[in-house]
Residue frames relative to the residue before (quaternion, step in Angstrom):
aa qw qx qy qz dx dy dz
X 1.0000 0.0000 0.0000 0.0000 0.00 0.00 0.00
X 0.6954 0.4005 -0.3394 0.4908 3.68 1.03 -0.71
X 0.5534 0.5662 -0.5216 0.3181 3.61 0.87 -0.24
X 0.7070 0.4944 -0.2287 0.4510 3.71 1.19 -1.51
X 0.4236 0.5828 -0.4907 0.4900 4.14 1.23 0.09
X 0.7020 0.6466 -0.1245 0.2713 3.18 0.99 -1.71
X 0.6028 0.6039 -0.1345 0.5039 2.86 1.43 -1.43
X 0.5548 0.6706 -0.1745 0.4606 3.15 0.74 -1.96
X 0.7638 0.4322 -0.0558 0.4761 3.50 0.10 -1.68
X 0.6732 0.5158 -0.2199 0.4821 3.63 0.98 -0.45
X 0.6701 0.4657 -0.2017 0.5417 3.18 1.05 -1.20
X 0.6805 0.3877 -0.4271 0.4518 3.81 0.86 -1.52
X 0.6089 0.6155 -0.3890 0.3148 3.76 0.62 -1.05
X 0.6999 0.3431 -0.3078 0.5456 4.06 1.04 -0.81
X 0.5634 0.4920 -0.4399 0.4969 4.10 0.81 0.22
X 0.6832 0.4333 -0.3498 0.4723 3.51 1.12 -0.29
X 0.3843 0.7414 -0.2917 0.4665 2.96 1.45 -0.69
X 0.7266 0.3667 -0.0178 0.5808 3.38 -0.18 -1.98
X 0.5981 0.3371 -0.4652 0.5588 4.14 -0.44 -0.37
X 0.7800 0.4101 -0.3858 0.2731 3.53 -0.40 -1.22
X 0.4573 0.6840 -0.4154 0.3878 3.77 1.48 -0.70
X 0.8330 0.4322 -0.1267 0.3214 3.14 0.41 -1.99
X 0.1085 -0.8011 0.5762 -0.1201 3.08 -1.23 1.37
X 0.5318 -0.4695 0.4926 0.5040 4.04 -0.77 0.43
X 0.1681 -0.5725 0.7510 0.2830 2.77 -1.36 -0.14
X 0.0613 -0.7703 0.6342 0.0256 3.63 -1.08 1.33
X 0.0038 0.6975 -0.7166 0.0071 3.96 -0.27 1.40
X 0.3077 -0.7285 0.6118 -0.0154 2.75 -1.32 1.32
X 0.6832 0.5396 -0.4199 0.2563 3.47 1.04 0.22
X 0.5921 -0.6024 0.4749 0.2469 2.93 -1.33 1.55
X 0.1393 -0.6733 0.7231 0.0667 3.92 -0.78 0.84
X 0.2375 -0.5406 0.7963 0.1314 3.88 -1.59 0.84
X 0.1010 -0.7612 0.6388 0.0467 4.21 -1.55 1.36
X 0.3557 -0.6920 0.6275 0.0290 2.77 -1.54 0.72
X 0.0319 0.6502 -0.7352 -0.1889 3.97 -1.08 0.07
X 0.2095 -0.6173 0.7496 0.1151 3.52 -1.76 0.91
X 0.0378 -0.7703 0.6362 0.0233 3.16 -0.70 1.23
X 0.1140 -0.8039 0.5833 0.0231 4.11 -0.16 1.62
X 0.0588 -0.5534 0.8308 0.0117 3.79 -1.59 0.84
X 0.1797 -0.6347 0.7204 0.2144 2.88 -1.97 0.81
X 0.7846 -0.3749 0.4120 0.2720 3.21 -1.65 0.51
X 0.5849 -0.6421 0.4333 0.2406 3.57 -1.09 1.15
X 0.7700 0.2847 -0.0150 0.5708 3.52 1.19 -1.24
X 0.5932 0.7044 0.0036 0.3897 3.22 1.39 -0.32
X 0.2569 -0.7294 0.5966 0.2145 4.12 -0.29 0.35
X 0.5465 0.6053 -0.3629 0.4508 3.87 1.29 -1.48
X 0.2261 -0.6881 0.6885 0.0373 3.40 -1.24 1.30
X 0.2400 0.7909 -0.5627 -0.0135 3.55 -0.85 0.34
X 0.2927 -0.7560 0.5852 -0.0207 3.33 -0.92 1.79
X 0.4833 -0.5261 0.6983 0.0460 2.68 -2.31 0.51
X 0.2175 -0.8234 0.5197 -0.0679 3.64 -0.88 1.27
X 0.2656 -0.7964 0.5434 -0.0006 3.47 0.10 1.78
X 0.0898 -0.7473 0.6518 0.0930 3.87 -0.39 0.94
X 0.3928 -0.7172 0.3470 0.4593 3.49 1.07 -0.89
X 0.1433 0.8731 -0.3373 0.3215 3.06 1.40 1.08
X 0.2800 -0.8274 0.3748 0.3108 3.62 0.02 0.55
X 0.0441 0.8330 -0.5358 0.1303 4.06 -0.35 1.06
X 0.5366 -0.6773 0.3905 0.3175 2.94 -1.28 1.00
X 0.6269 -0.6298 0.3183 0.3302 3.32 -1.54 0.57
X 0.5223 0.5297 -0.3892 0.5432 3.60 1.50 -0.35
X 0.7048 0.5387 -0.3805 0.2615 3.58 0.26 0.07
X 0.2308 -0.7700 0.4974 0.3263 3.81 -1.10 0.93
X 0.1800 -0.8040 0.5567 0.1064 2.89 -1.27 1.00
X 0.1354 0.7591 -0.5210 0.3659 3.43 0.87 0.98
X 0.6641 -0.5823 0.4211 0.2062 3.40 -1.15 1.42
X 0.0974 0.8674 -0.4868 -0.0340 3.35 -0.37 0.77
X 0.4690 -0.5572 0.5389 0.4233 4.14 -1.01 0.01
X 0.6365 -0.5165 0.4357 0.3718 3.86 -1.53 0.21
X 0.6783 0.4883 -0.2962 0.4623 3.71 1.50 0.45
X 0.5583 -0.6160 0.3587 0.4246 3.17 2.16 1.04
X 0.5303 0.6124 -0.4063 0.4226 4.46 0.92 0.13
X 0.5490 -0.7222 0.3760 0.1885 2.67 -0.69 1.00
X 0.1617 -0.8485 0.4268 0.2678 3.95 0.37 0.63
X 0.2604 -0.6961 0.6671 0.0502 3.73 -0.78 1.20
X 0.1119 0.8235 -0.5523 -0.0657 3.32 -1.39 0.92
X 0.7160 -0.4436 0.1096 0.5278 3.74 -0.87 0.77
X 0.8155 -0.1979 0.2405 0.4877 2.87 0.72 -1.35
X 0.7621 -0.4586 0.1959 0.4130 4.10 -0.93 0.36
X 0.6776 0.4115 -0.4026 0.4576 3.43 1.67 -0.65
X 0.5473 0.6851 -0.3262 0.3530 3.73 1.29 0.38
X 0.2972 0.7083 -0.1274 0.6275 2.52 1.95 -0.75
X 0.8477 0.0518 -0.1230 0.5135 3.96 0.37 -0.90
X 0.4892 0.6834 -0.3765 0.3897 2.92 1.05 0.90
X 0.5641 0.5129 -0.1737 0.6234 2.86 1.63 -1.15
X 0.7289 0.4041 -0.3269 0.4456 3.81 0.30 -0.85
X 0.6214 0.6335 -0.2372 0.3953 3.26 1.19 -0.61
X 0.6410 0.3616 -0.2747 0.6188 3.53 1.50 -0.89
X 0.5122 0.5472 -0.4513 0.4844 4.25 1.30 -0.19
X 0.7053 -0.4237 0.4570 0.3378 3.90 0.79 -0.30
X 0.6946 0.5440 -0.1861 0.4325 3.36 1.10 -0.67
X 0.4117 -0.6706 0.6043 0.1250 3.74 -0.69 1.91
X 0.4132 -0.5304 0.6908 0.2660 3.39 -1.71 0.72
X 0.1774 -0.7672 0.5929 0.1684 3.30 -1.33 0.41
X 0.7487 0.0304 0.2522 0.6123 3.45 0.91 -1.91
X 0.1801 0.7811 -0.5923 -0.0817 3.22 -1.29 0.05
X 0.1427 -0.8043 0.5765 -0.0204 3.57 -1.13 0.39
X 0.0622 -0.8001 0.5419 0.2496 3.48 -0.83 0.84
X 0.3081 -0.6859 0.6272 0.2031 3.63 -1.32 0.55
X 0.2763 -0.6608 0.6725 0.1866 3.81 -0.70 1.48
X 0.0218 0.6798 -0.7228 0.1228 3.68 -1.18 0.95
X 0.7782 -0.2576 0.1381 0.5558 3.49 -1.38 1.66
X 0.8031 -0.4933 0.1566 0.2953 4.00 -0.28 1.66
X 0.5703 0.4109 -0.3284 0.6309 3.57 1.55 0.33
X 0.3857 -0.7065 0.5440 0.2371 3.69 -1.43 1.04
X 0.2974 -0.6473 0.6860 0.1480 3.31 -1.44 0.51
X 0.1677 -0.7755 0.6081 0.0267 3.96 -0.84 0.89
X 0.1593 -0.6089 0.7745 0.0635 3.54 -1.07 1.45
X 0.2462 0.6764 -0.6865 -0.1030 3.13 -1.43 0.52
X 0.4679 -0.6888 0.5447 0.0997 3.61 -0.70 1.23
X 0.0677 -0.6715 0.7371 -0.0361 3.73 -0.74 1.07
X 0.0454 -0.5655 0.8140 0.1249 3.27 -2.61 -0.23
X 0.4049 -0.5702 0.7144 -0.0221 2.61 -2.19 0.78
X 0.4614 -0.4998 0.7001 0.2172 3.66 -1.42 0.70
């Protein structure tokens, strides 16, 4: 009978133990998102994407990534693509391709501090 008190008493004593450990976790940083939406070229391997900030924009407008000479900026490929966002400051989060008329479309979903 004193072994199973014991026991008893052992076991409730490491559940109090353990509960008292656990704690929310409460991150308070505030993250700024992005979607990279990448096509590749009909004739072409170069992927070149469009960057959704959630910014309202007209529908006649290209928003495709451009250089400070208004070119369009073509890259190898989607893991360049996180490279580049990656050296801008910007964390991968997610990504997903979307198959559209036999060619893929690529969401990939970034954050910011």
């Amino acid at each position: 009978m004193k072994k199973q008190i014991l026991a008893i008493s052992v076991i409730c004593f490491m559940l109090i133990g353990v509960c008292s450990n656990v704690t929310a976790q409460s991150d308070t940083t505030n993250y700024k998102y992005c979607e990279v939406v990448g096509t590749q070229g009909l004739f072409t391997r170069k992927v070149s994407i469009v960057i959704d900030y959630g910014e309202e924009t007209s529908f006649w407008a290209d928003r495709r990534l451009k250089d400070q000479s208004g070119n369009v900026i073509k890259f190898n490929s989607m893991i360049d693509v996180v490279n580049y966002m990656s050296s801008n400051g910007w964390e991968w989060d997610k990504a997903f391709p979307v198959s559209t008329n036999n060619s893929l479309v690529y969401h990939f979903y970034f954050k910011k501090k």
